[in-house]
C-alpha positions in Angstrom: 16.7 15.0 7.9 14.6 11.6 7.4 11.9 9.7 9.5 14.4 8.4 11.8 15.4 12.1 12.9 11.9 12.4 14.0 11.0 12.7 17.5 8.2 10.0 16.6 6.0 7.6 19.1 8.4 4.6 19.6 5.7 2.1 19.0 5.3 3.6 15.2 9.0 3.3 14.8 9.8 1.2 12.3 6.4 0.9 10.5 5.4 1.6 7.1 2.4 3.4 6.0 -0.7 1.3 4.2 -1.2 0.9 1.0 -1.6 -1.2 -2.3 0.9 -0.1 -5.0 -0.7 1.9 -7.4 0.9 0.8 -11.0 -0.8 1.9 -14.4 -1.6 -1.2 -16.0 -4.6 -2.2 -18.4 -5.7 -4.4 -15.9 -5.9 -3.4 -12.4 -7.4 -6.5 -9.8 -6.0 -4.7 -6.9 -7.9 -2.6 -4.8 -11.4 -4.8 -4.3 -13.2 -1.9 -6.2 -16.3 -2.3 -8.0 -14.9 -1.9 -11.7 -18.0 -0.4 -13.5 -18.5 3.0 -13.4 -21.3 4.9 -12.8 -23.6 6.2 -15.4 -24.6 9.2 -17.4 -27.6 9.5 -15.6 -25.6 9.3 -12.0 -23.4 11.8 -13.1 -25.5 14.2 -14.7 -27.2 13.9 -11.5 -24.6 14.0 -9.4 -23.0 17.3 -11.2 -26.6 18.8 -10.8 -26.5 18.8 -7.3 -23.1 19.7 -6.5 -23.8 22.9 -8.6 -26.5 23.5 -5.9 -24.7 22.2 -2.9 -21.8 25.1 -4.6 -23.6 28.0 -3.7 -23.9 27.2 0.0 -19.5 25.9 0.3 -19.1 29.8 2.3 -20.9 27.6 5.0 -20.0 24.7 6.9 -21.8 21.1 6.4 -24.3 19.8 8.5 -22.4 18.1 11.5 -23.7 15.6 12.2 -25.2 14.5 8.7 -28.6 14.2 9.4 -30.0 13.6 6.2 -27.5 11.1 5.1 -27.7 9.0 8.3 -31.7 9.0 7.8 -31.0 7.7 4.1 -28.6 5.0 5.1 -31.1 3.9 7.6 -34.0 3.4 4.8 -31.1 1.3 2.8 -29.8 -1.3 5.3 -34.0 -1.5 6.7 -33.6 -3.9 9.8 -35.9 -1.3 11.6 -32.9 0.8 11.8 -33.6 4.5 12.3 -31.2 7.5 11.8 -30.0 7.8 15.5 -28.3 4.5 15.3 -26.3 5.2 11.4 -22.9 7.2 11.5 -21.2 8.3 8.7 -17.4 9.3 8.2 -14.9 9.8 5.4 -14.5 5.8 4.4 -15.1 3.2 7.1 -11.3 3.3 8.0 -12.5 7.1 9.4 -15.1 4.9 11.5 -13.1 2.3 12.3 -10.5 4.9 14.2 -13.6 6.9 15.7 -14.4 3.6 17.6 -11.0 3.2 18.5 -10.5 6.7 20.0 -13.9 6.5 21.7 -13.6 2.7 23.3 -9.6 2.1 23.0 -6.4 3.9 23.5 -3.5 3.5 26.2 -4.0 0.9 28.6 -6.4 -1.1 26.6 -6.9 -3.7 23.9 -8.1 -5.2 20.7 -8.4 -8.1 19.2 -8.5 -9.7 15.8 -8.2 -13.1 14.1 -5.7 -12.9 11.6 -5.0 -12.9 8.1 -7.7 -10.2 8.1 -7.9 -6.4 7.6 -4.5 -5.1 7.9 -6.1 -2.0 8.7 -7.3 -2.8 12.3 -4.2 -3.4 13.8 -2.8 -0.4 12.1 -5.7 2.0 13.4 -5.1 0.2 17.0 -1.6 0.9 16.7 -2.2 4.6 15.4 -5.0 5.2 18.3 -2.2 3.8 21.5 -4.8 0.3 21.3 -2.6 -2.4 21.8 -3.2 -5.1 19.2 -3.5 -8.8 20.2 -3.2 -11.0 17.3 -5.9 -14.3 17.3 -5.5 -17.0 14.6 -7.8 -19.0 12.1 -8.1 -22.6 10.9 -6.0 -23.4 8.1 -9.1 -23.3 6.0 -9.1 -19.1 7.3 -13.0 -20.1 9.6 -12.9 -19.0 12.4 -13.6 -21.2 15.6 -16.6 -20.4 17.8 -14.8 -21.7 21.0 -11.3 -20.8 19.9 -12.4 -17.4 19.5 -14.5 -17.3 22.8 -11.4 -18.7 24.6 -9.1 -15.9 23.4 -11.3 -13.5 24.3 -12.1 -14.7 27.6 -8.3 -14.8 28.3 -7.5 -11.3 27.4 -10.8 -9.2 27.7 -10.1 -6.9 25.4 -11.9 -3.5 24.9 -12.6 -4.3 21.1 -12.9 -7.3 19.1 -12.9 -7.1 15.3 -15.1 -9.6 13.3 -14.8 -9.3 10.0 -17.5 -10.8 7.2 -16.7 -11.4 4.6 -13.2 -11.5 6.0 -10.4 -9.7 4.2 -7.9 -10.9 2.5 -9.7 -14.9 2.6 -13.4 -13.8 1.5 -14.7 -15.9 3.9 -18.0 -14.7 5.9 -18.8 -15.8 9.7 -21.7 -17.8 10.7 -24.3 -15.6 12.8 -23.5 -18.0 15.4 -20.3 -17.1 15.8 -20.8 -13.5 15.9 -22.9 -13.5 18.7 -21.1 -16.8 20.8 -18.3 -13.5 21.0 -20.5 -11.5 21.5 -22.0 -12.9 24.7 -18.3 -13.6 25.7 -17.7 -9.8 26.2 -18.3 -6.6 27.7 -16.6 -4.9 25.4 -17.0 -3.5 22.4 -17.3 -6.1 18.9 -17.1 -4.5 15.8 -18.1 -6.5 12.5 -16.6 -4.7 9.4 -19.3 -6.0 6.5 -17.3 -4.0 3.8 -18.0 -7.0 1.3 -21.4 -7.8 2.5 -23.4 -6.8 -0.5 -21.1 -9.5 -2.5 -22.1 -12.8 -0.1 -23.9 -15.3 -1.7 -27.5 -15.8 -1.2 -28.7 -16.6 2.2 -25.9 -15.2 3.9 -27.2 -13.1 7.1 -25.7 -10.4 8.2 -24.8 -9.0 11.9 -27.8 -6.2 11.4 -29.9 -8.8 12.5 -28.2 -9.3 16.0 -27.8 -5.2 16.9 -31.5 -5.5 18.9 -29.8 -8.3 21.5 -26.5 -6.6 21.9 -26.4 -3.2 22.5 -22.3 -3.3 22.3 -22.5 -4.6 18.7 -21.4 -2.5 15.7 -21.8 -3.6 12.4 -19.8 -1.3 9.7 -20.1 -0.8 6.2 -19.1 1.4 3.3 -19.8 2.7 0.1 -16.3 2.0 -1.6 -17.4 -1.6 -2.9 -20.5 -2.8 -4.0 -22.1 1.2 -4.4 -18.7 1.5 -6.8 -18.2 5.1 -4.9 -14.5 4.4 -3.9 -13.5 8.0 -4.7 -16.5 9.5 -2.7 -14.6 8.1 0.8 -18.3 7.0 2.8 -17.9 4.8 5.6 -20.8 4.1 8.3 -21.8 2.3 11.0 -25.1 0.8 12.7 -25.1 0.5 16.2 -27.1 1.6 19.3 -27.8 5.2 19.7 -25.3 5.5 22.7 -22.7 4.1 20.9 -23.5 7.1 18.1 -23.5 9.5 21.1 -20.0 8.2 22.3 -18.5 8.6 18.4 -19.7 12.1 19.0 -17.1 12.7 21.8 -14.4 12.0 19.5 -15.5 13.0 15.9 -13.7 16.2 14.4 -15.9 19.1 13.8 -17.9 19.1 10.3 -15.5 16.0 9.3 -18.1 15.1 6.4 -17.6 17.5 3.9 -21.1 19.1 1.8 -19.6 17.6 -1.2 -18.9 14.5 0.3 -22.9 14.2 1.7 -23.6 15.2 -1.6 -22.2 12.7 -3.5 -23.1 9.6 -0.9 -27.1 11.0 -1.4 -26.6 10.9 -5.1 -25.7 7.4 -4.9 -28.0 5.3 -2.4 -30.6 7.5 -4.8 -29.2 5.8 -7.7 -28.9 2.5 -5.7 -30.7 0.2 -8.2 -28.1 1.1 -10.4 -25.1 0.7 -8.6 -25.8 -2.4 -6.7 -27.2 -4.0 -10.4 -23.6 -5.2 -11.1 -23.1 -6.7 -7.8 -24.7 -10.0 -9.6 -22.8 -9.6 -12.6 -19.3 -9.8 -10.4 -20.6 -12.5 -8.2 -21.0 -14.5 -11.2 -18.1 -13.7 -12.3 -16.5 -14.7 -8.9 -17.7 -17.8 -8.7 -16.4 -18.7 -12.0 -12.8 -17.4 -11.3 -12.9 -20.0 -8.1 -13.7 -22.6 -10.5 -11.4 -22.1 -13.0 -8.4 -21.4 -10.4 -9.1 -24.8 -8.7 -9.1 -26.1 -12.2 -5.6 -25.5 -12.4 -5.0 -27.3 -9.8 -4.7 -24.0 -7.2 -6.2 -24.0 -3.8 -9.1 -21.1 -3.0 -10.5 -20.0 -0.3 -14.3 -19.9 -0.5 -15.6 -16.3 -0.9 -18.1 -14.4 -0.2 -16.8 -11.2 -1.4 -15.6 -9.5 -4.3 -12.5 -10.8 -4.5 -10.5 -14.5 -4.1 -7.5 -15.7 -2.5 -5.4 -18.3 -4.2 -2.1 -20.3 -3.7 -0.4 -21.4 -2.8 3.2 -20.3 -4.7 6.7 -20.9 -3.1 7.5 -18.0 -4.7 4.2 -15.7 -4.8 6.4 -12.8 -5.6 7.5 -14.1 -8.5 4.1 -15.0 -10.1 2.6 -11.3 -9.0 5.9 -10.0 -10.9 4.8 -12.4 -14.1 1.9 -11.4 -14.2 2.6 -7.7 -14.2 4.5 -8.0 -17.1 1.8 -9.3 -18.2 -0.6 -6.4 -17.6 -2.4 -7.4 -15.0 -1.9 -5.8 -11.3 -3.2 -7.9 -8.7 -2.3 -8.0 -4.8 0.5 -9.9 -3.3 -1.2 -9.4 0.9 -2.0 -12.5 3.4 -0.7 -15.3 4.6 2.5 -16.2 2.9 2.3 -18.2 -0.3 -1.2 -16.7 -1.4 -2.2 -13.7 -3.6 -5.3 -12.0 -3.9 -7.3 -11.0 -7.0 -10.1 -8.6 -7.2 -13.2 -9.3 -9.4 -13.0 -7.4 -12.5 -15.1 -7.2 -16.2 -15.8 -9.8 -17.7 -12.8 -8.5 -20.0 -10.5 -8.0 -17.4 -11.0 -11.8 -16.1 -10.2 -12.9 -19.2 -6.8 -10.7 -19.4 -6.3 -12.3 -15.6 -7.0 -15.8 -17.2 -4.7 -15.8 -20.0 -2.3 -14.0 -18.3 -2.2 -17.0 -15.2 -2.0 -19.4 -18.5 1.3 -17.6 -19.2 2.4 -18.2 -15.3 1.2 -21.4 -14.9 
């Protein structure tokens, strides 16, 4: 028997799952991941309190994550307090939580594509049926284009995301909220990458007051360098929190998994002290690409899209044999590095030399 002898939904016929490929290489530019691990003192820390939190695993977490949610609110400020944070295992968990509360059959969502492969994915996965909007050629995103689409289809969700992923690119405030006010429905702004923007970038926290259907998600895969700890959440009016509740799965965040996401925002100094470090080291990559006579996008995140290549498989296939695994996702033409060391940038350098 294989997939095809399934008695599967007919709408996830055909697909294939998500995922980057997951080569062993010395240099891995794949996965946006923050590339500096975390220190003794974090994981002394860290294995301290999961001893503690060991002696309780007979009983189940706390539900709803009280502390947690009261700790990400101190973090993100913006007057925010714990009944507007949720929390759930990587902001893809939160991003399907949203969907099962405000989407399924019979209703919509829309993004504005290249972006997060994920959202139409979840949509699909949830019975949300995905409308695909486009950007500029420069991967903006126009105010009245964007206002137009949604007005035309009124969909249940719209997904904002900034810094956008796979392009980098952030969205002005203005935008944001022109959809916004175009709506009734739900807009959700994934801020993965927002530690990474450059200076004076604002983020969507700043609109959540005015527009009680906003969400603005986050997680702690990028810039907190906690990938393996799966922590996404959300900030969003407390009714919004209290509809996630409807669909949540009991105790979905494990002990360990609160544990380790306390741990970290205590240690935040530490983890977000690189985030300079790659921006710099971001920035300088753009430079150098367009150097070479390569177009970028402008980013804002952790991460840059370049191009363009007639034949971008080939030049992701060079430079694996080169050592150096990088991401061959968006718009046709275009590949995507993630920031890495200062080492690994060089290895990503010379090994482009080789290509080039």
């Amino acid at each position: 028997m294989n997939l095809d002898d399934l008695p599967i939904r007919d709408d996830l016929k055909g697909r294939k799952p998500y995922g980057a490929p997951q080569i062993d290489v010395p240099v891995r530019l794949n996965t946006n991941e923050n590339p500096y691990p975390p220190s003794k003192a974090l994981v002394d820390d860290l294995a301290e309190e999961v001893r503690r939190s060991a002696a309780e695993l007979n009983r189940y977490p706390d539900r709803d994550a009280t502390e947690l949610r009261a700790r990400l609110a101190d973090y993100l400020g913006h007057d925010l307090t714990p009944d507007r944070l949720w929390a759930a295992n990587g902001s893809n968990e939160v991003l399907q939580q949203i969907l099962q509360a405000f989407g399924g059959p019979g209703r919509t969502a829309i993004g504005f594509e290249p972006s997060y492969a994920m959202h139409p994915m979840i949509s699909t996965g949830t019975a949300t049926e995905w409308i695909g909007g486009v950007r500029e050629a420069d991967f903006s995103l126009d105010p009245d284009k964007a206002v137009a689409a949604v007005e035309e289809h009124r969909p249940a969700i719209v997904f904002l995301t900034s810094p956008n992923n796979p392009t980098g690119t952030a969205l002005p405030l203005e935008t944001i909220e022109a959809v916004a006010n175009a709506t009734d429905g739900m807009v959700v702004v994934d801020e993965a990458y927002a530690e990474f923007a450059r200076t004076g970038t604002p983020s969507a926290l700043t609109l959540l007051p005015s527009h009680p259907r906003l969400i603005v998600t986050r997680t702690m895969s990028k810039a907190f360098a906690m990938a393996g700890t799966r922590l996404g959440y959300l900030a969003a009016h407390p009714a919004v929190v209290e509809a996630l509740l409807l669909v949540r799965l009991p105790y979905h965040l494990s002990t360990l998994t609160q544990t380790a996401a306390l741990v970290a925002l205590r240690h935040r100094r530490e983890l977000l002290g690189t985030v300079d470090a790659l921006r710099q080291e971001r920035d300088a990559t753009v430079e150098w690409l367009r150097g070479k006579g390569l177009e970028v996008a402008d980013s804002d995140a952790n991460f840059v899209l370049f191009g363009r290549f007639p034949d971008r498989r080939a030049v992701w296939e060079k430079l694996l044999a080169n050592g150096v695994l990088i991401r061959e996702v968006g718009p046709p033409e275009w590949l995507r590095v993630s920031i890495g060391t200062g080492e690994e940038m060089a290895a990503f350098r010379a090994a482009m030399e080789e290509v080039l």
